[in-house]
DRENDO-1510 file (C-alpha; in Angstrom, 1 decimal, always signed):
<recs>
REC; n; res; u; v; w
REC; 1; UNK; +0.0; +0.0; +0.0 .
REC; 2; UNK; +1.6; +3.4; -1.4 .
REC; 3; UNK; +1.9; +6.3; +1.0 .
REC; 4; UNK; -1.4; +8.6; +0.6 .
REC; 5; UNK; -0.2; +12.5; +0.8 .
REC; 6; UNK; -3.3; +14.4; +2.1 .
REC; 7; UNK; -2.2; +16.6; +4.9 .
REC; 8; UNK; +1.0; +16.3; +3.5 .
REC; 9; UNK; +0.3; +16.9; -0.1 .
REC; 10; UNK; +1.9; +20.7; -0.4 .
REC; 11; UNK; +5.3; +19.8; +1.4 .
REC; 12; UNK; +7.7; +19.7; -0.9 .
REC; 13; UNK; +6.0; +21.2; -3.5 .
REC; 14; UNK; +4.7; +24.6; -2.0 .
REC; 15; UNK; +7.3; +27.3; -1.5 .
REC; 16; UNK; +7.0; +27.9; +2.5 .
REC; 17; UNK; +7.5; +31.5; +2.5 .
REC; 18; UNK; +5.5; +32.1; -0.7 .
REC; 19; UNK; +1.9; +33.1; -0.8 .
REC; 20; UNK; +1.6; +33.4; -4.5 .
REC; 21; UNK; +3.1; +29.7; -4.3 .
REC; 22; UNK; +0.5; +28.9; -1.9 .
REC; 23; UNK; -2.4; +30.1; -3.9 .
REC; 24; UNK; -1.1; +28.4; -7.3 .
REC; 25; UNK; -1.8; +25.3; -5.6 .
REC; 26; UNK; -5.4; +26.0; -4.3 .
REC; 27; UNK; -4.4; +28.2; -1.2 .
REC; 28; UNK; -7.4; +29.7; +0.4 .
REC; 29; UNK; -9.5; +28.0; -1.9 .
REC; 30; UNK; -11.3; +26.1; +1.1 .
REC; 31; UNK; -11.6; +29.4; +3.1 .
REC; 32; UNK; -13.3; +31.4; -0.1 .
REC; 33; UNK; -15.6; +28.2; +0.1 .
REC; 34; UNK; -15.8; +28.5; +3.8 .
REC; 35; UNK; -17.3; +31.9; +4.0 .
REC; 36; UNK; -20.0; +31.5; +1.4 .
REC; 37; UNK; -21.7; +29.0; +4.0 .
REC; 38; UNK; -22.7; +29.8; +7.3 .
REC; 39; UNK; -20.5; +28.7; +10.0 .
REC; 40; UNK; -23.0; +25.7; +10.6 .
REC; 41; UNK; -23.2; +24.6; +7.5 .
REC; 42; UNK; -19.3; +24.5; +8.0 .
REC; 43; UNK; -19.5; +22.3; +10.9 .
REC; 44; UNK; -22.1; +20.0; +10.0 .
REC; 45; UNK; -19.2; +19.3; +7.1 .
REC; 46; UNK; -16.7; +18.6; +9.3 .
REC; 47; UNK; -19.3; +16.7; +11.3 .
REC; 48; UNK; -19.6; +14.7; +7.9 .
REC; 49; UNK; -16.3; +14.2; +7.2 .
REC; 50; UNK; -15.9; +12.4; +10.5 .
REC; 51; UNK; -12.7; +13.9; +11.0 .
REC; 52; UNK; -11.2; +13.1; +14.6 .
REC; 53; UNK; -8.2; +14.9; +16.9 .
REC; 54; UNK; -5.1; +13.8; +15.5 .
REC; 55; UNK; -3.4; +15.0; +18.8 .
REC; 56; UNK; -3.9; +11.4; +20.0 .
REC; 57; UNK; -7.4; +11.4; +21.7 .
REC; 58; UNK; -9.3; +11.2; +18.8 .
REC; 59; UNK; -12.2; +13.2; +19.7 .
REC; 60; UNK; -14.7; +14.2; +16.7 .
REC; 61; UNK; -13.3; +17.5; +15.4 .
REC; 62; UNK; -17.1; +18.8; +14.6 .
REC; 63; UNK; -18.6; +18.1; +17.8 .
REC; 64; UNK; -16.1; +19.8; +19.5 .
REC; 65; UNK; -16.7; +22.9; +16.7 .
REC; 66; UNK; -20.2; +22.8; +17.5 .
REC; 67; UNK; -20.0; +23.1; +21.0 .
REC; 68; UNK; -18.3; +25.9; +21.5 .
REC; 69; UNK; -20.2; +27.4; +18.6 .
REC; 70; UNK; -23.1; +26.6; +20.4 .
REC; 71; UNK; -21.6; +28.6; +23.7 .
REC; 72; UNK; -22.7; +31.5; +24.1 .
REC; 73; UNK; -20.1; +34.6; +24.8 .
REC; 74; UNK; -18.6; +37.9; +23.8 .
REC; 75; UNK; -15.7; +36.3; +22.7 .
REC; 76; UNK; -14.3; +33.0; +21.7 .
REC; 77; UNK; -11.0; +31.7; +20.9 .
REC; 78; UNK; -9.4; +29.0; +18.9 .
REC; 79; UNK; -5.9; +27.8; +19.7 .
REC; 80; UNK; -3.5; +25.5; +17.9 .
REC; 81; UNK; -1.6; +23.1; +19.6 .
REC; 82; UNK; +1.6; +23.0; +18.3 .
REC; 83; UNK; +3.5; +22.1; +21.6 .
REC; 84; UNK; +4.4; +18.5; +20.3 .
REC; 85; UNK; +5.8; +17.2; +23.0 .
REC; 86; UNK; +6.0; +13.4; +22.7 .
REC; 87; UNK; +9.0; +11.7; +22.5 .
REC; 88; UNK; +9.9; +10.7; +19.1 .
REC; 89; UNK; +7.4; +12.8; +17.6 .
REC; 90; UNK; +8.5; +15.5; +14.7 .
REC; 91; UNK; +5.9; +15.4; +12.0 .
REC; 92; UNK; +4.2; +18.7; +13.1 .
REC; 93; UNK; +7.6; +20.1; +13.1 .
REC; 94; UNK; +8.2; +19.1; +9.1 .
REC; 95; UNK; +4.4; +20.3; +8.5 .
REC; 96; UNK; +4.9; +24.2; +9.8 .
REC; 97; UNK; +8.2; +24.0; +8.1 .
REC; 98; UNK; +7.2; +22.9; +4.5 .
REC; 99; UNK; +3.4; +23.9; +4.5 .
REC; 100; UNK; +2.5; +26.5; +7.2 .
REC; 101; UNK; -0.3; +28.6; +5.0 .
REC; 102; UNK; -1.9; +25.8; +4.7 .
REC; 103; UNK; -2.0; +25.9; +8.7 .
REC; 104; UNK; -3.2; +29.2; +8.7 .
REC; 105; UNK; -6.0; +28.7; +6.8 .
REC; 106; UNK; -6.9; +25.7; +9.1 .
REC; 107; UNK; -7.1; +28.4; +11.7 .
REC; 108; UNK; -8.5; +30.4; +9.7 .
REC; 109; UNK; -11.7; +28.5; +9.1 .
REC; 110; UNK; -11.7; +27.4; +12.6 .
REC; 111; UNK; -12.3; +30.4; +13.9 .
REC; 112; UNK; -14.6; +31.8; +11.1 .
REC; 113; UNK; -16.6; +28.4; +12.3 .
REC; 114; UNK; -17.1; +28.7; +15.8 .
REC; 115; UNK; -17.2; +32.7; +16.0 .
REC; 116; UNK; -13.7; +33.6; +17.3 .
REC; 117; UNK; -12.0; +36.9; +16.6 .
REC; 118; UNK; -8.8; +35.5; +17.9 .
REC; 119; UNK; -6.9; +32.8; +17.5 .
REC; 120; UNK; -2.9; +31.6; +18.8 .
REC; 121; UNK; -0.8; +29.2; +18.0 .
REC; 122; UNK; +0.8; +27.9; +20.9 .
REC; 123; UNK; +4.6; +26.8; +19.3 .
REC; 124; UNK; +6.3; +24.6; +22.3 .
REC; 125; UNK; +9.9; +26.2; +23.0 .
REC; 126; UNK; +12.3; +23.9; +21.0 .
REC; 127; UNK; +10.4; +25.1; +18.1 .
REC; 128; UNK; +11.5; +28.6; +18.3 .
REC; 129; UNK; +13.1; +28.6; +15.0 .
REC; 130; UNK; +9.6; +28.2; +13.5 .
REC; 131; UNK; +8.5; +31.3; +14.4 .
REC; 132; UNK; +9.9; +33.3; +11.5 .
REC; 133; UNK; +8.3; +31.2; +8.9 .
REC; 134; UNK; +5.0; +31.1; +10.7 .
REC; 135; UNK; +5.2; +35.0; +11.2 .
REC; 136; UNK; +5.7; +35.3; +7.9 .
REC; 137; UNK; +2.9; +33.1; +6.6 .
REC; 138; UNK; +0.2; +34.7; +8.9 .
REC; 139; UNK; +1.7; +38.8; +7.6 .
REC; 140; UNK; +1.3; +37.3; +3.9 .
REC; 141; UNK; -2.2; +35.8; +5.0 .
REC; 142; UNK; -3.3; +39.2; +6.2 .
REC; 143; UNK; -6.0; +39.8; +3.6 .
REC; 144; UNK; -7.6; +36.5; +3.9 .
REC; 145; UNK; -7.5; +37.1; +8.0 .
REC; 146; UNK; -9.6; +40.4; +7.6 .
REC; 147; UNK; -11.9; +38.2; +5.2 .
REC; 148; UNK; -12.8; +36.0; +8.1 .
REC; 149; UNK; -12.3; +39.4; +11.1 .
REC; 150; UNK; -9.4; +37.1; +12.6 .
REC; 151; UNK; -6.2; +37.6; +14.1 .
REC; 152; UNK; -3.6; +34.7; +14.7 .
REC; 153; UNK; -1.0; +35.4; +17.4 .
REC; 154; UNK; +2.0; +33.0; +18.0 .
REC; 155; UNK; +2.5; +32.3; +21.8 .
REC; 156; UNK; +5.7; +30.5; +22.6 .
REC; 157; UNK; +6.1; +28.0; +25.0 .
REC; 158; UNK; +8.2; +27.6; +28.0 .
REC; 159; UNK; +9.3; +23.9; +27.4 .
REC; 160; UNK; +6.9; +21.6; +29.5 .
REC; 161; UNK; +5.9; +18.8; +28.3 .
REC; 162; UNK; +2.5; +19.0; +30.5 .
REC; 163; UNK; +1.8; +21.9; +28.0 .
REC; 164; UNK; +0.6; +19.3; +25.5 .
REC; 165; UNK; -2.4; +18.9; +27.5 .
REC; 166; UNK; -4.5; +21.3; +26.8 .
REC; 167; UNK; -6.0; +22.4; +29.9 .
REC; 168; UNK; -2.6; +22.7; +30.8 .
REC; 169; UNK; -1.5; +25.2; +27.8 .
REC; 170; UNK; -4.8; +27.4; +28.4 .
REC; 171; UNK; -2.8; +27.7; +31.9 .
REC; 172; UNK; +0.5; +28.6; +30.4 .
REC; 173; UNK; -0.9; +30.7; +28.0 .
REC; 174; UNK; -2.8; +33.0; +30.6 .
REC; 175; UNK; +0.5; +33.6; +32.4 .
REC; 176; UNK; +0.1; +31.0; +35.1 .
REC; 177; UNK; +2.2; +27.7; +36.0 .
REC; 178; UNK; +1.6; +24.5; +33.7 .
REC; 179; UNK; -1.0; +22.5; +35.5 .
REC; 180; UNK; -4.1; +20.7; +34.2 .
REC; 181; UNK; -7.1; +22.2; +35.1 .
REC; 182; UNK; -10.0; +19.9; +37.0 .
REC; 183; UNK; -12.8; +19.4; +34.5 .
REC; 184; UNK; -15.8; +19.9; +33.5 .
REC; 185; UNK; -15.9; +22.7; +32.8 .
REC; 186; UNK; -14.1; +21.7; +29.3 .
REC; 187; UNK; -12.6; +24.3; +27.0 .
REC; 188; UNK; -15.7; +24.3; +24.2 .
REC; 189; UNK; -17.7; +25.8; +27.0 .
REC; 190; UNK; -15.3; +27.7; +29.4 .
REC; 191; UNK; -11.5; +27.8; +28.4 .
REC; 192; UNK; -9.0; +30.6; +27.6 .
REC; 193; UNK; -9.8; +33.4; +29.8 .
REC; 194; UNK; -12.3; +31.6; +30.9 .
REC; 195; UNK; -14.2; +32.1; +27.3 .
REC; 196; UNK; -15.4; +28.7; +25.2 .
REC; 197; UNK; -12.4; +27.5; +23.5 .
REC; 198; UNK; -11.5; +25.1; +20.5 .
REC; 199; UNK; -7.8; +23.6; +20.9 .
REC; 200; UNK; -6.7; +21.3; +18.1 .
REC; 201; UNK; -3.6; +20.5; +17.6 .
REC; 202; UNK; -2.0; +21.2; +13.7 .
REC; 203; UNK; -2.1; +17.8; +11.8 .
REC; 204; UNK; -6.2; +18.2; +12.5 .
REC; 205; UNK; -6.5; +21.6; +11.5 .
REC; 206; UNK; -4.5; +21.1; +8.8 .
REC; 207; UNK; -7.4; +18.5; +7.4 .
REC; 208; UNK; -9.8; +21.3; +7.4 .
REC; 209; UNK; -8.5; +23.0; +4.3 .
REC; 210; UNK; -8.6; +19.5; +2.6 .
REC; 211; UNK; -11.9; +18.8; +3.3 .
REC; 212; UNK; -13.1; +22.3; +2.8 .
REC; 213; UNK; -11.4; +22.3; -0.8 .
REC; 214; UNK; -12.4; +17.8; -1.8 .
REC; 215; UNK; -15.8; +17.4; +0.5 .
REC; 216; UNK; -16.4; +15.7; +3.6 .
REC; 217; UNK; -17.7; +12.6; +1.5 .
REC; 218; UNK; -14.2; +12.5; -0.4 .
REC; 219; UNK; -12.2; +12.8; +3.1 .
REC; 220; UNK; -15.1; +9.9; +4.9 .
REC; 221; UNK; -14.4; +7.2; +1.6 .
REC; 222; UNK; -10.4; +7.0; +3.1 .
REC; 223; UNK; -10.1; +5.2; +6.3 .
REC; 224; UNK; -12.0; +2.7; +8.3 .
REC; 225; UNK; -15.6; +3.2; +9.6 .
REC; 226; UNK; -14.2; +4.8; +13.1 .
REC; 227; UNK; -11.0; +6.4; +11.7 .
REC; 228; UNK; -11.3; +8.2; +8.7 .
REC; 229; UNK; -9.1; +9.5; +6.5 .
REC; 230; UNK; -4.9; +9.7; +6.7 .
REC; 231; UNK; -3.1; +9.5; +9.5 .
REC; 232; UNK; +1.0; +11.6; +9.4 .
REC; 233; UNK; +3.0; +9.2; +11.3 .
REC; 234; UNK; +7.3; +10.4; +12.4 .
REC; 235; UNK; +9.0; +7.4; +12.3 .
REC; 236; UNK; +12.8; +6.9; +14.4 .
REC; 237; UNK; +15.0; +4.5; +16.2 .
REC; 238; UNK; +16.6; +1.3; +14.7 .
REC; 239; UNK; +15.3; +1.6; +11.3 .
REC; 240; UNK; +16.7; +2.4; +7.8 .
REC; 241; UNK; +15.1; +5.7; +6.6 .
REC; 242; UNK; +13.8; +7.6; +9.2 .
REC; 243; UNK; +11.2; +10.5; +8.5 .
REC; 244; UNK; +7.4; +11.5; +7.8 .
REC; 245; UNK; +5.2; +9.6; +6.5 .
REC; 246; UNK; +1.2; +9.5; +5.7 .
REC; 247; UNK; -0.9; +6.4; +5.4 .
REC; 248; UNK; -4.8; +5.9; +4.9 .
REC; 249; UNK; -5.7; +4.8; +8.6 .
REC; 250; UNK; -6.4; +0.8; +9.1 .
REC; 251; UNK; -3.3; +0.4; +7.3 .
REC; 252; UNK; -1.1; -2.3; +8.8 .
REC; 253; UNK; +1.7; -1.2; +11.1 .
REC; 254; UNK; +3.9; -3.1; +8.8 .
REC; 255; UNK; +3.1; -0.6; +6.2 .
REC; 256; UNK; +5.0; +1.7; +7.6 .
REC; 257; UNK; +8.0; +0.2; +9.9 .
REC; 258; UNK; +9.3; -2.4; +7.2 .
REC; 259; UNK; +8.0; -1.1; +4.1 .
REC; 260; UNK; +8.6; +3.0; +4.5 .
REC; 261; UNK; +10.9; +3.0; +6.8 .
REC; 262; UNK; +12.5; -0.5; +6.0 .
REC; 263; UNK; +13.2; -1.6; +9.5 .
REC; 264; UNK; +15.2; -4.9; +9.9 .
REC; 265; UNK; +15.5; -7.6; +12.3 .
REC; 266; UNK; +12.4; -5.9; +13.9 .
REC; 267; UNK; +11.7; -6.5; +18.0 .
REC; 268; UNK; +9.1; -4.5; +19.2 .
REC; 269; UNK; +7.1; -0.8; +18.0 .
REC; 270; UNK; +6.3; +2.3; +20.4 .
REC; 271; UNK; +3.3; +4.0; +19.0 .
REC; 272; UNK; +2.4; +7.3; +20.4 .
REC; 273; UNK; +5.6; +8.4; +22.0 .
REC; 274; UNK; +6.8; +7.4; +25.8 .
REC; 275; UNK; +2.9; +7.7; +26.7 .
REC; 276; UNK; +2.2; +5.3; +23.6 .
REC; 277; UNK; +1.4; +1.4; +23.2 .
REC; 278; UNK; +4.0; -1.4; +22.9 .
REC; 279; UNK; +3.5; -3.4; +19.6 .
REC; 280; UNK; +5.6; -6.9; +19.5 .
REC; 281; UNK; +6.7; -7.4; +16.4 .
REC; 282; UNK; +4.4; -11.1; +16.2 .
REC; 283; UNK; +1.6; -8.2; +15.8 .
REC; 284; UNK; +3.4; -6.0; +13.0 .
REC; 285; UNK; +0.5; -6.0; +11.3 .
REC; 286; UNK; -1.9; -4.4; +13.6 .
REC; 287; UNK; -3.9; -2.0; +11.9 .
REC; 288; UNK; -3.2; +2.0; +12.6 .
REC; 289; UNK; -6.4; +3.5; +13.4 .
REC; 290; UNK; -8.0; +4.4; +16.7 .
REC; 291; UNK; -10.0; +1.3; +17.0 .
REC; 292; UNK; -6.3; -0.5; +17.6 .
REC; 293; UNK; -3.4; +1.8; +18.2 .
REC; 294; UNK; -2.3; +5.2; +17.0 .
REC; 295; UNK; -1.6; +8.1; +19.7 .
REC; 296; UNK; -0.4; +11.6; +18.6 .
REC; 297; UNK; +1.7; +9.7; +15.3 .
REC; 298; UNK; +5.4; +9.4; +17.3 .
REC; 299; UNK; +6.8; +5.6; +16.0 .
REC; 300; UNK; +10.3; +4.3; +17.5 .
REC; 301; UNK; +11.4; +1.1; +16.6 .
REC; 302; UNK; +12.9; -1.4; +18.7 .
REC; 303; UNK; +15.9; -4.3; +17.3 .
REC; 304; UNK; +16.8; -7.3; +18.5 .
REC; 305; UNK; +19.3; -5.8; +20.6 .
REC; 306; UNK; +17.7; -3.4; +22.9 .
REC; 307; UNK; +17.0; -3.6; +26.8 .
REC; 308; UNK; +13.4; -4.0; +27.2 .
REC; 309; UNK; +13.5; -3.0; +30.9 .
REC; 310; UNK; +15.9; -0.1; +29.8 .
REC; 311; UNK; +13.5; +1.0; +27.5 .
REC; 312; UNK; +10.5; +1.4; +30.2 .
REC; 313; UNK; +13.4; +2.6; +32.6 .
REC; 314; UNK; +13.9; +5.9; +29.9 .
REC; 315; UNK; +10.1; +6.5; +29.8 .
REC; 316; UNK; +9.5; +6.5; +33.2 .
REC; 317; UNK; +12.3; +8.7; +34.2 .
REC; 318; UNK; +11.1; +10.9; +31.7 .
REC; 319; UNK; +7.6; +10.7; +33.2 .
REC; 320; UNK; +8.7; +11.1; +36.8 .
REC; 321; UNK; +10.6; +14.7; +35.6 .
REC; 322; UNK; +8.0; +16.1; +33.5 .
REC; 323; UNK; +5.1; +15.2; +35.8 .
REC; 324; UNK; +3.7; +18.6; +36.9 .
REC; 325; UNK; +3.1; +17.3; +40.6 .
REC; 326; UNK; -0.5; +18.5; +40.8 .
REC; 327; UNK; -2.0; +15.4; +41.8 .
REC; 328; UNK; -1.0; +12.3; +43.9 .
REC; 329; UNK; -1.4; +9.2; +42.0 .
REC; 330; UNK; +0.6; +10.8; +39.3 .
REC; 331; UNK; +3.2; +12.5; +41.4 .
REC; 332; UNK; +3.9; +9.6; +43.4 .
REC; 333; UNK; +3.3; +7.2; +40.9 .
REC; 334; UNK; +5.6; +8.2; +38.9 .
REC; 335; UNK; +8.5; +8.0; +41.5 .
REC; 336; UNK; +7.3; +4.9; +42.7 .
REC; 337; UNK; +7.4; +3.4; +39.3 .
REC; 338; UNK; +10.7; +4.9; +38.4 .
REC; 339; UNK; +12.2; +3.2; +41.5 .
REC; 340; UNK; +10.8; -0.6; +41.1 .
REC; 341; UNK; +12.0; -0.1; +37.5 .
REC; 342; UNK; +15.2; +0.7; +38.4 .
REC; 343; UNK; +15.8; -2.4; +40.9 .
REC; 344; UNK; +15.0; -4.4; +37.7 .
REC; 345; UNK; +17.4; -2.5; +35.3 .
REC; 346; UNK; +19.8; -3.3; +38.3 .
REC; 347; UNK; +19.3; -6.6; +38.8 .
REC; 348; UNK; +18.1; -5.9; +42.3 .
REC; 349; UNK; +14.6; -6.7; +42.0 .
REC; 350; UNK; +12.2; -9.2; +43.9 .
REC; 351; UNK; +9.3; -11.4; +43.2 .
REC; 352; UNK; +6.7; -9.1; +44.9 .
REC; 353; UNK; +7.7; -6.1; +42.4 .
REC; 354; UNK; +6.3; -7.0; +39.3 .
REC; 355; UNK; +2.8; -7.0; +41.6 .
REC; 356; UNK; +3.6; -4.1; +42.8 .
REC; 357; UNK; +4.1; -2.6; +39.2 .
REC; 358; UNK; +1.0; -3.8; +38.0 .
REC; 359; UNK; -1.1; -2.3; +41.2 .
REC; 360; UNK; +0.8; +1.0; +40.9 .
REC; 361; UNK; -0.2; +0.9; +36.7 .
REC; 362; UNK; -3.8; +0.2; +37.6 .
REC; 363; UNK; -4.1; +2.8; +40.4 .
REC; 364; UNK; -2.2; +5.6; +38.0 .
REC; 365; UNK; -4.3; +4.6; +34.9 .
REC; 366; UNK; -7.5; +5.1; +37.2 .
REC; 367; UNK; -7.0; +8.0; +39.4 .
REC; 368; UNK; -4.6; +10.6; +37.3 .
REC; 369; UNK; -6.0; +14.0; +36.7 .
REC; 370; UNK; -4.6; +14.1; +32.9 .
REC; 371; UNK; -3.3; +11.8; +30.6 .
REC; 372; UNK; +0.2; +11.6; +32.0 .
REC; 373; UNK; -0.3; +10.1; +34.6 .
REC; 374; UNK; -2.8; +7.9; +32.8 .
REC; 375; UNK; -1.0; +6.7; +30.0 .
REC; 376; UNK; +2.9; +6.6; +31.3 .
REC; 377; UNK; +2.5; +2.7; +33.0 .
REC; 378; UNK; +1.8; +2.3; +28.9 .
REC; 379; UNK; +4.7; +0.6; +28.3 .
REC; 380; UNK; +5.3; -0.8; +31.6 .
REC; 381; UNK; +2.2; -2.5; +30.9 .
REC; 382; UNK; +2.2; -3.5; +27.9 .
REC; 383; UNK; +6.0; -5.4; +28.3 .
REC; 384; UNK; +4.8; -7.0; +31.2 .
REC; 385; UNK; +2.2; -8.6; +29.1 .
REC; 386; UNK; +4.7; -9.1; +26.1 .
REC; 387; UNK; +8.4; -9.3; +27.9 .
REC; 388; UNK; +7.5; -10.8; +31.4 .
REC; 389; UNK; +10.4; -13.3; +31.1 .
REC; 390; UNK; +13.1; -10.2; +30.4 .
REC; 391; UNK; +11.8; -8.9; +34.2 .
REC; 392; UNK; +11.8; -12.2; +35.8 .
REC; 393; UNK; +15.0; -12.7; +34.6 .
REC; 394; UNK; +16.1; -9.9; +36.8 .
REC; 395; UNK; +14.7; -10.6; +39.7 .
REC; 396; UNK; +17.3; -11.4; +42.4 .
</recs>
């Protein structure tokens, strides 16, 4: 199965600091077709399409559209996530890079969509070398901004990865420290400022000028009946060409590790990031969509010679430091799990902690505020399932 450039179908072919590049290849076509319909009519498209949150939650893009549209308020916002803070994860780095008009007009029609007047991108701090050719794209963009009444504002980040989550990044961008937020209230009804809010992060807005341009029906054929159409993966770790790649989802994981990326002598697959599932490689031909496994689109793959336990060891020491500490299960938790880990890697460990692991997992996964605390025994998990021998081997 060939790669399928959707999202990606302007990068390296679209002059990233040229408008009039832009608009020889159907820039701002989607938005002219935007503003002839009423913002409804734009949502119940995007309701059609059955576009979901590519930022690895997967919740319907038009629902969330309509909700806050539906909130009623003297102003709205619309915010792009472009924190991308998962390990292994880069794609939304190449997209701003080679294509960011065609992110601005995905904001664009966001906001023209839901009512907002304002609208930031919220660029995560590594990414600071971005800003110049996002600046540039939205100052070239100013005459289809005053079509719509909107003004896009980049907000830098101050390099948390808790800012991913987006109650989190409302948080940071209102001046305050990076926590989550306890919810409801959610953002479509009371978010930035405390005003009803859309947050997507930029492979999802970047669909909307697709399927404002092709039709929802056009975008709803490609996929699976629960994930529709293409899913950008960034591919890294022991395999032959590592980059970006973009697949219709429900294609087989094997697809992309030993066809695109031609990975050899194959062990195991990290989908989603740290936070993301662990694929053996008996099951290389899982299917990617959200039905199975898919996260925010980070792949690392695994050889024959890595360290399981080593593996899990890295991801939960990055979980214990970038854990914001606002609730317990997670703030423990994370300690906790970094420690039993750690008697493992050292050969130090005892029968009684791989049930201790397993409690500590359940009790995180069930009691977390966000989803970091919720998704980093992932891994731990899933090897336990997968690897149990490579931890029994190190028990003392």
């Amino acid at each position: 199965m060939p790669e399928k450039r959707v999202v990606l179908k302007n990068c390296g072919i679209v002059n990233p600091i040229s408008l009039e590049s832009y608009i020889e290849n159907d820039g701002f076509k989607a938005l002219e077709n935007a503003i002839k319909m009423t913002p409804t009519d734009v949502i119940e498209e995007i309701k059609r399409s059955g576009l979901r949150g590519r930022g690895g939650a997967g919740f319907p893009t038009g629902i969330k559209w309509e909700m806050t549209n539906k909130s009623v308020s003297d102003e709205k916002y619309v915010i792009c996530n472009a924190d991308e803070g998962e390990v292994g994860t880069f794609k939304d780095r190449y997209m701003i890079e080679n294509d960011p008009f065609s992110l601005i007009e995905g904001v664009t029609i966001a906001c023209y969509a839901v009512g907002a007047k304002k609208a930031y991108i919220y660029l995560r701090a590594e990414y600071n070398f971005l800003i110049g050719v996002l600046q540039n794209a939205i100052d070239q963009s100013s005459e289809y901004l005053k079509k719509a009444d909107v003004e896009i504002e980049i907000f830098e980040g101050a390099g948390a990865y808790i800012c991913g989550e987006e109650s989190a990044l409302i948080e940071s961008i209102e001046g305050k420290r990076g926590e989550v937020r306890y919810r409801p209230p959610f953002p479509p009804t009371e978010g930035l400022w405390k005003k009803p809010t859309v947050i997507d992060n930029v492979e999802t807005l970047m669909n909307i000028p697709r399927i404002m341009t092709e039709s929802a029906d056009w975008f709803s054929n490609m996929g699976t009946d629960r994930s529709k159409g293409t899913k950008v993966f960034s591919i890294c770790g022991d395999v032959e060409k590592v980059g970006v790649y973009e697949l219709v989802m429900g294609s087989p994981l094997r697809e992309l590790v030993e066809g695109l990326a031609q990975a050899k002598d194959v062990k195991m697959v990290q989908i989603g990031g740290a936070s993301g599932r662990i694929v053996p490689y008996e099951n290389i031909d899982t299917p990617l969509s959200f039905e199975t496994v898919l996260g925010a689109g980070g792949v690392m793959v695994f050889n024959s010679t890595r360290d399981v336990i080593e593996i899990v060891r890295m991801n939960a020491e990055f979980f214990e430091e970038e854990s914001c500490g606002k609730c317990f299960p997670c703030r423990e938790g994370t300690k906790r799990m970094l420690e039993i880990i750690t008697r493992f890697a050292e050969h130090r460990a005892k029968p009684r902690d791989i049930k201790a692991l397993e409690d500590l997992s359940e009790t995180m996964m069930l009691s977390s505020l966000c989803g970091l605390g919720q998704a980093a025994p992932n891994s731990l998990m899933d090897t336990l399932k997968y690897y149990l021998s490579e931890y029994e081997m190190r028990i003392r």
